[in-house]
N, C-alpha and C positions, 0 to 999 in steps of 0.2 A: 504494500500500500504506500503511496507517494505521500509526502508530509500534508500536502492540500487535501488530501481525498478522505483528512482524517474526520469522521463522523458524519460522511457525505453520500451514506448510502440509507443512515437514518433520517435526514434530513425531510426529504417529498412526505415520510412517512408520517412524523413528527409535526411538520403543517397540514397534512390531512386528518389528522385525528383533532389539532386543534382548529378545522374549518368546520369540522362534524354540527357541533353543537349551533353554530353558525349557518349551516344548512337545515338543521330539523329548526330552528326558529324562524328561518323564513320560507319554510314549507308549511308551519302551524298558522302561521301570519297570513298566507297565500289560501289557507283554506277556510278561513274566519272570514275572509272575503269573497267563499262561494265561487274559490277556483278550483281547479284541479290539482289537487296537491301530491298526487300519488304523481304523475308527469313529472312534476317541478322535483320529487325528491330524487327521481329515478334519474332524470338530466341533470342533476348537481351533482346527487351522491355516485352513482354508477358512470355516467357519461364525463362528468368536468372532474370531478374527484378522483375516479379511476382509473378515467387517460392519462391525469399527469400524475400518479405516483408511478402508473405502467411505463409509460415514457420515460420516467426520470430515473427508473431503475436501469432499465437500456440502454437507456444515454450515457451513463456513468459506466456502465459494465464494455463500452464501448469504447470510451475514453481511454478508460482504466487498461484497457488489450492492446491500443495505439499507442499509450503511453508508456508499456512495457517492451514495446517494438514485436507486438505480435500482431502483427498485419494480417498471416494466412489466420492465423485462431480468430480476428476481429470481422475479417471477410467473410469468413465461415458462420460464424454467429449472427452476421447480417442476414445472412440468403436463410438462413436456416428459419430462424426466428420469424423471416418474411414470407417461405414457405412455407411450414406449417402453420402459421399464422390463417394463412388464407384458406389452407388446407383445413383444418378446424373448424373454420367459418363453412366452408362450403359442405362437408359431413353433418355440419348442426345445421344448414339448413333445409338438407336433405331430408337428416331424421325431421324436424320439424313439417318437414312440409307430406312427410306420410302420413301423418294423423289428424291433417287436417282434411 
C-alpha cells in the first residue's frame, strides 16, 4: 500500500454510511408530501449511493495495480470486471424476463 492510499479504501464507505441517515430523511420528507418515496430511496440508496462506493472501490483497486507497475494484472481487471459485469447483467435479465 503506497503512503496516500493509507485508509482510502475505507473512505466511499465511511461517506456512504454517513449519507444513509441523510437519505432515509429525505425519502420520509419526500413521502409526507405524497411522493413516491420507495423510487426516491431506491435512486439515492441503490442507484447514487451504490454507484459511487462500487466505482470508488474500482477506481482505487485500479490505481493501486498502475501504481505498482502492474499494467497486465490492471488491464486484466479492467476487461474482466467489464465482462462479466455485462455478462451478469445480461443472465439476470434473462432469468428475469422468464417469469415474466
Amino acid at each position: 500500500m503506497t503512503a496516500g492510499s493509507h485508509g482510502a479504501r475505507e473512505r466511499p464507505y465511511v461517506l456512504n454510511f454517513l449519507l444513509l441517515p441523510h437519505r432515509r430523511h429525505a425519502a420520509c420528507r419526500h413521502r409526507r408530501r405524497g411522493g413516491r418515496s420507495e423510487q426516491l430511496r431506491l435512486l439515492l440508496g441503490v442507484g447514487l449511493l451504490g454507484g459511487f462506493t462500487t466505482f470508488s472501490a474500482f477506481s482505487l483497486e485500479m490505481v493501486l495495480l498502475i501504481e505498482r507497475g502492474q499494467f497486465a494484472l490492471a488491464g486484466l481487471y479492467a476487461i474482466l470486471s467489464f465482462a462479466l459485469g455485462i455478462s451478469a447483467l445480461l443472465f439476470g435479465l434473462t432469468v428475469m424476463r422468464s417469469f415474466a
